[in-house]
C-alpha positions in Angstrom: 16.4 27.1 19.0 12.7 26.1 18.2 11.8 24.7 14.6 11.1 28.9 13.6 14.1 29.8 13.8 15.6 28.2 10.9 17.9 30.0 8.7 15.7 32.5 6.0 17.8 32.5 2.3 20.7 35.2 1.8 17.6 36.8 -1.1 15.0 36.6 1.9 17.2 38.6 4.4 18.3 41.4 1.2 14.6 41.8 0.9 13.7 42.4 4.4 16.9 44.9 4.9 15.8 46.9 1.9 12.1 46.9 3.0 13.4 48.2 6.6 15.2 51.5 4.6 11.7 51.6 2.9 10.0 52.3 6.3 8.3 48.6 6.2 7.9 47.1 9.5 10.7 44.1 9.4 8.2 42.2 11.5 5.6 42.8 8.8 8.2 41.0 6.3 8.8 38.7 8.5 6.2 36.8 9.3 4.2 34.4 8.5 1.5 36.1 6.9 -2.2 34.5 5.8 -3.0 36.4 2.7 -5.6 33.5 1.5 -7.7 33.7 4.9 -7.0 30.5 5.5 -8.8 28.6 8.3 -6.9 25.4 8.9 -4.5 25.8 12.3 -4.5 22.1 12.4 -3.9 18.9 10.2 -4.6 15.3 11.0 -3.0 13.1 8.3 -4.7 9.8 7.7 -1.6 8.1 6.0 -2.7 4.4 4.5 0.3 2.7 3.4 0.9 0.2 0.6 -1.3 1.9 -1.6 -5.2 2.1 -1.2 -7.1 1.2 -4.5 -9.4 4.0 -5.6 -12.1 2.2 -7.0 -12.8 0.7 -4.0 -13.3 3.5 -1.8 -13.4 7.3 -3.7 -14.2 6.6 -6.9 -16.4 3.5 -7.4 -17.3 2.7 -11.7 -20.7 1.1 -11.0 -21.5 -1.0 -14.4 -17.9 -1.4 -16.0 -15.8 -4.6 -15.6 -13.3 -3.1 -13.0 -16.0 -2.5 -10.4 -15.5 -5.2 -8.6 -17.4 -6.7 -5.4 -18.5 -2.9 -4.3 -21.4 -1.1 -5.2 -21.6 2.4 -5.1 -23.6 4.2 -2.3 -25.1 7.8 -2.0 -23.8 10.4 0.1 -25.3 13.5 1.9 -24.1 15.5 -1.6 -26.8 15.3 -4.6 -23.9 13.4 -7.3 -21.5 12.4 -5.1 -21.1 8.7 -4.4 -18.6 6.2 -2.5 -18.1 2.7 -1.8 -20.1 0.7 0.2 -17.9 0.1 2.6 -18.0 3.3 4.4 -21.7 3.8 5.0 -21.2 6.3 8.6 -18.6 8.3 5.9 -21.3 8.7 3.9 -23.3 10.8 6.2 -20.4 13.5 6.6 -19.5 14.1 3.1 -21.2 17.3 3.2 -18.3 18.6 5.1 -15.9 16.4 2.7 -14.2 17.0 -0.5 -12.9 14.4 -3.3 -10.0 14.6 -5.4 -10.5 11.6 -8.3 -7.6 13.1 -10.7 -4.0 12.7 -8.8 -1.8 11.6 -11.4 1.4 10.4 -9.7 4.6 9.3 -11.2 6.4 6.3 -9.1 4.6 3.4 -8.6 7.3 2.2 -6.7 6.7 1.9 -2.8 9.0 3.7 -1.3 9.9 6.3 -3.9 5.8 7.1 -4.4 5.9 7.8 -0.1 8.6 9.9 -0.5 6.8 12.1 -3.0 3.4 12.1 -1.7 4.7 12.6 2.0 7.3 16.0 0.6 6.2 16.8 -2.6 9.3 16.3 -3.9 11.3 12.8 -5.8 14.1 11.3 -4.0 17.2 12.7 -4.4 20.8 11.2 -3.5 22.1 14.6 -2.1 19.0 15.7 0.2 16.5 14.8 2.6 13.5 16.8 2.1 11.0 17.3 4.9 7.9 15.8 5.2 4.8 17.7 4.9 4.1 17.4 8.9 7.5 18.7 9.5 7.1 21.6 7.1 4.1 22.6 9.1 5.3 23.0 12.4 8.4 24.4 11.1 6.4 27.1 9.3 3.3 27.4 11.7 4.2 28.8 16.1 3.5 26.0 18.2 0.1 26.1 20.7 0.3 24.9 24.0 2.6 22.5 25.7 2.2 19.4 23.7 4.8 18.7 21.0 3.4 20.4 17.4 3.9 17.1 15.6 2.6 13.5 16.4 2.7 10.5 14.5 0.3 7.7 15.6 1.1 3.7 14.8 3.9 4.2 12.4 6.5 7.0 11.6 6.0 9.7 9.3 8.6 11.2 6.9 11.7 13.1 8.5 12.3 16.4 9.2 15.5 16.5 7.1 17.3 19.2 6.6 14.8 20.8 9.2 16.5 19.0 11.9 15.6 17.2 15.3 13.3 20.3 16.6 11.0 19.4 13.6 11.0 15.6 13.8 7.7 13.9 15.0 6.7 13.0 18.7 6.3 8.9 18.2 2.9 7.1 19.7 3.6 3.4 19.5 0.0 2.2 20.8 -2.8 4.9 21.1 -3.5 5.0 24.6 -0.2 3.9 26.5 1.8 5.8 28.5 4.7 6.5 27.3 7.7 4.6 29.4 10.3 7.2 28.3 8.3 9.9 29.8 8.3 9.0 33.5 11.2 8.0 35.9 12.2 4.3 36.3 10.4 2.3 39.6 12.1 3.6 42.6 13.7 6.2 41.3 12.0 9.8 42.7 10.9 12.9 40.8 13.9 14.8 42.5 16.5 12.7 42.0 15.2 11.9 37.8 15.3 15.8 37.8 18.9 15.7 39.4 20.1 13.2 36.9 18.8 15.3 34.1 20.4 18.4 34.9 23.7 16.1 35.2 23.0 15.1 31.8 22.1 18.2 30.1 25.2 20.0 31.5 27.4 16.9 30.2 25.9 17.2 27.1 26.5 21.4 26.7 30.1 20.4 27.4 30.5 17.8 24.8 28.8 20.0 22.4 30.8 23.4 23.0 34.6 20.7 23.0 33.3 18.4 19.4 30.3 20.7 17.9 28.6 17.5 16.9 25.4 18.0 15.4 24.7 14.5 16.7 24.9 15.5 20.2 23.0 19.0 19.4 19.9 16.6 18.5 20.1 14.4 21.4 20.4 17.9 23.8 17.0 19.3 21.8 15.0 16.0 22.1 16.2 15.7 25.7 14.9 18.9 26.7 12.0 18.6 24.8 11.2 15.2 26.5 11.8 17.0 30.0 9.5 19.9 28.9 7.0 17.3 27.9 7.2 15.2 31.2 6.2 18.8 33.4 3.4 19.2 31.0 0.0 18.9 32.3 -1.7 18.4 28.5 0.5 15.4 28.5 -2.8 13.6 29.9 -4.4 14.3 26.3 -2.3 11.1 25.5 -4.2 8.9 28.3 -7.6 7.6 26.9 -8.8 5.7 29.6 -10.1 9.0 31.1 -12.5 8.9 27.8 -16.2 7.5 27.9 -16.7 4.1 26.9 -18.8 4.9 24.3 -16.4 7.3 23.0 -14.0 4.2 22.2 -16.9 2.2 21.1 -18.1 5.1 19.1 -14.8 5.4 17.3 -14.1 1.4 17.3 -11.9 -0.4 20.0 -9.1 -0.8 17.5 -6.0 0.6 17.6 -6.9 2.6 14.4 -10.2 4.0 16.0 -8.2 4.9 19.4 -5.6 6.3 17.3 -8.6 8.5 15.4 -9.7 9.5 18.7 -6.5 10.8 20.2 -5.9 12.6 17.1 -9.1 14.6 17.7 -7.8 15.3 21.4 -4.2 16.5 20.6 -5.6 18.7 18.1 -7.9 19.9 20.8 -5.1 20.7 22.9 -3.2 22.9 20.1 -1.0 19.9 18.0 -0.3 21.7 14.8 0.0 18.1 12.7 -1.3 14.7 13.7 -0.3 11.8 11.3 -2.3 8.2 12.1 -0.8 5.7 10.1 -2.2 2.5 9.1 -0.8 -0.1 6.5 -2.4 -3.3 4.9 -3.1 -2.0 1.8 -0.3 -3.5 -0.9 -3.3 -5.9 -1.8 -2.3 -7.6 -5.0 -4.3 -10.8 -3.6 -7.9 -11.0 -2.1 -8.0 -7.3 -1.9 -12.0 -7.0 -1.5 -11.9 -9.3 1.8 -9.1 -7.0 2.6 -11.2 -3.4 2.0 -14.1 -4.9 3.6 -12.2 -5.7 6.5 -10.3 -2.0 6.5 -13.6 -0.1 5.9 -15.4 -1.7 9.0 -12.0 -0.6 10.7 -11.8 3.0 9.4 -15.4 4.1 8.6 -16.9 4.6 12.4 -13.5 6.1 13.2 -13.1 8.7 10.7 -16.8 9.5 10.5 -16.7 10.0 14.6 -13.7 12.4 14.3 -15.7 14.4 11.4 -18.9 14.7 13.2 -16.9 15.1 16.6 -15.1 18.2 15.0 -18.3 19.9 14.1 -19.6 19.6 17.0 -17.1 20.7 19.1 -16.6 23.8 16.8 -13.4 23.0 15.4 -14.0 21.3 11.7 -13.4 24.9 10.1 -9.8 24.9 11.3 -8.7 21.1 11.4 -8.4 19.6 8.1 -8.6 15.9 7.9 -6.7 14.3 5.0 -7.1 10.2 4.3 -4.1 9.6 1.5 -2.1 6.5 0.0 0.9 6.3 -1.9 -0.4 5.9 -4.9 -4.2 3.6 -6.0 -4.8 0.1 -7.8 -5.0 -1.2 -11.0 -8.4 -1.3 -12.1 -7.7 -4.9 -14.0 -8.5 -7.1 -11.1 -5.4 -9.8 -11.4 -5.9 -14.0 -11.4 -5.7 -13.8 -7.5 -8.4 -11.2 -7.5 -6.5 -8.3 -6.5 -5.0 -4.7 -7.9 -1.5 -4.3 -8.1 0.3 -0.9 -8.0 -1.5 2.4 -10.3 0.3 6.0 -9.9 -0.8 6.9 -13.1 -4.8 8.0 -11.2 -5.9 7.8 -7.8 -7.9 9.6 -5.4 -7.7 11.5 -1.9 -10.4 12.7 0.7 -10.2 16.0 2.7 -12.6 17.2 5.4 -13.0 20.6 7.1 -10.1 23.0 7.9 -11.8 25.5 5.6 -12.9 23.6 2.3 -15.8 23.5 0.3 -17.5 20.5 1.6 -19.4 18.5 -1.1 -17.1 19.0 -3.6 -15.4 17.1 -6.0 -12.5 17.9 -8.1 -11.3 16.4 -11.3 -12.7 12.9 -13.0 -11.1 9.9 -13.7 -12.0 8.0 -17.0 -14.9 5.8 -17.3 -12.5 2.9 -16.0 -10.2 4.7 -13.2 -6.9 4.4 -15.4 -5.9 7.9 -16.1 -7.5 11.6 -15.3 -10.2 12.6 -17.7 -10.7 16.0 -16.2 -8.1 18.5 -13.9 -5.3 16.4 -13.6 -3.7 17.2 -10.3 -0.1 16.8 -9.7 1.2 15.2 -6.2 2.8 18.8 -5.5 -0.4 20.5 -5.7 -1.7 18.3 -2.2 1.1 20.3 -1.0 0.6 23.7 -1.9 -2.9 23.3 -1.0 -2.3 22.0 2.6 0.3 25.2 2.5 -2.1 27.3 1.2 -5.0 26.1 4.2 -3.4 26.8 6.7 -1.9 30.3 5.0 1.9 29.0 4.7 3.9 31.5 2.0 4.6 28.2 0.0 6.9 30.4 -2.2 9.1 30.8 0.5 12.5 29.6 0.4 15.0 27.8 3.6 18.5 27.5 3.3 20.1 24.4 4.1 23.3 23.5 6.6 24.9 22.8 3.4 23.9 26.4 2.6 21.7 25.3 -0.4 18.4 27.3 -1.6 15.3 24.8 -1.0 11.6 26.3 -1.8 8.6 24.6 0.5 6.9 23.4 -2.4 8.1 22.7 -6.0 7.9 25.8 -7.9 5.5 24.6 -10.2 2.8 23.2 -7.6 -0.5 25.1 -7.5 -3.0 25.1 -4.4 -6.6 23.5 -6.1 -8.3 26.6 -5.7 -11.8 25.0 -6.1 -11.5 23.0 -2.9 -12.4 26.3 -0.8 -15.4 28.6 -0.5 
């Protein structure tokens, strides 16, 4: 069963039966259709954990007393200014847009990831899916590679979307993966014996206990198989990349993780997510951004200006998002503890309005002074780039109605042409 084939609501499946006796196509109602022209067919998800103060880097208040140690800097947009400490970012804002009015609701760690990575608050009776898995669940996979990847660090789950929607895992960007190749000394043949061993053990476990358990493990066996046979599994090996590339991007594992990002995209990934934490700075945080800026800066500004020039910036959209930003008081140990109540994202290409900037934050960063944005509206406007029906509804096991996207999200319209 791939990740499309989930189970459509009882109301989704009346509408398409009554269509049919209509004369409507039921492929037409069907499918997935793009009535907003979107653009995007891809999404790389820079995910910086532990909270990423946006003063610091978005939306820099030159003058007042929560500035702090960074001045502000000019971009290539007349009006549009950033922190210092991404000076190569700078020259690719043009195909960038700001968001400086998120106003979030937990400023607890792991309940403010759980809402920025579904779009939805915790809940004691489900798991929602996060936003990756939602993608490739909604979106047809392209090519051989698997349609989600999370780089560094693991992304939300796939909940009730199950194991075909779960993320491929990339420990350290660049390694081979040990689990996709047969022990020393042990042939292609006979691995390929031993698999088809396995997988028929498996079918007859499954058909004597129905265990979903065991249905996962049988899925993310044969997807591992599939993935072993794959040619475009050598997107995953950088050493075949130019030196300069790397140095281009910066020899880190955040810059390598950048780069492979741009080459699984290139190879049809639906969602990339590189993760990268460090940023729960309540001490010493400006030693702390300085030291992440000269990290992520070359990187992220490479992939930008690498996905124009290869021609693919109008359908990958690049996202760099936090859990929540920092308090504009800078504390006794000089740093920012937690802020939900305003904070700011960055989004590149996959069909936006580059130079633009949406909503304000007040003259000292604390709340949203103009168009507010809730954390459910990133989601409907990721759903609404790449021309996901974010209306539509899933049912789940438990045969429960769940929508994509809260029902009172809205897609921020002014981010595209």
């Amino acid at each position: 069963m791939s990740c499309n084939d989930y189970l459509y609501t009882r109301r989704r499946a009346l509408k398409a039966f009554s269509a049919s006796i209509l004369g409507i196509p039921l492929n037409q109602i069907l499918a997935n259709t793009n009535s907003n022209n979107a653009k995007a067919e891809h999404i790389i998800l820079f995910w910086n954990s532990g909270g990423m103060s946006h003063l610091d880097t978005w939306d820099p208040k030159p003058g007042r007393k929560v500035q702090g140690e960074f001045n502000p800097i000019k971009t290539t947009v007349d009006g549009m200014e950033i922190s210092e400490i991404f000076p190569q970012l700078a020259k690719q804002m043009h195909h960038a847009a700001l968001i400086r009015s998120i106003s979030g609701t937990n400023g607890d760690h792991g309940r403010a990831q759980y809402e920025l990575q579904t779009g939805f608050n915790q809940s004691p009776n489900i798991l929602h899916p996060g936003i990756g898995s939602l993608v490739v669940h909604e979106r047809e996979p392209l090519g051989d590679l698997p349609a989600l990847v999370s780089i560094s660090g693991q992304p939300a789950r796939a909940g009730y979307l199950g194991q075909k929607c779960e993320a491929y895992f990339v420990g350290r960007p660049g390694q081979k993966d040990p689990y996709l190749s047969f022990p020393e000394g042990i042939s292609h043949a006979r691995g390929m014996q031993r698999l088809q061993i396995l997988e028929k053990m498996n079918r007859r476990n499954t058909a004597q206990k129905g265990a979903a358990e065991l249905k996962a493990s049988q899925t993310a066996l044969k997807d591992a198989v599939n993935l072993m046979e794959s040619p475009a599994l050598k997107a995953f090996e950088l050493d075949e990349e130019n030196p300069k590339t790397i140095e281009k991007y910066g020899n880190t594992e955040f810059g390598r993780g950048a780069l492979l990002a741009r080459r699984l995209v290139e190879k049809g990934v639906r969602f990339v997510q590189v993760n990268r934490g460090g940023f729960d700075n309540h001490g010493n945080i400006f030693e702390a951004m300085r030291n992440h800026g000269a990290t992520m800066d070359p990187a992220i500004a490479s992939l930008i200006s690498d996905l124009k020039a290869n021609g693919m910036i109008s359908k990958t959209l690049v996202v760099v998002l936090s859990e929540f930003g920092r308090t504009p008081r800078i504390n006794d140990g000089g740093g920012r503890d937690h802020w939900a109540r305003c904070f700011s994202c960055m989004m590149a290409g996959g069909g936006l309005k580059g130079g633009t900037i949406v909503g304000a934050s007040d003259e000292d960063g604390m709340a949203p002074a103009e168009r507010p944005v809730k954390v459910a509206d990133l989601h409907a406007t990721l759903c609404h780039a790449l021309g996901i029906d974010m209306k539509k509804e899933l049912e789940t096991p438990q045969g429960r109605p769940m929508r994509l996207v809260r029902k009172e999200a809205t897609p921020i319209h002014e981010l595209f042409a």
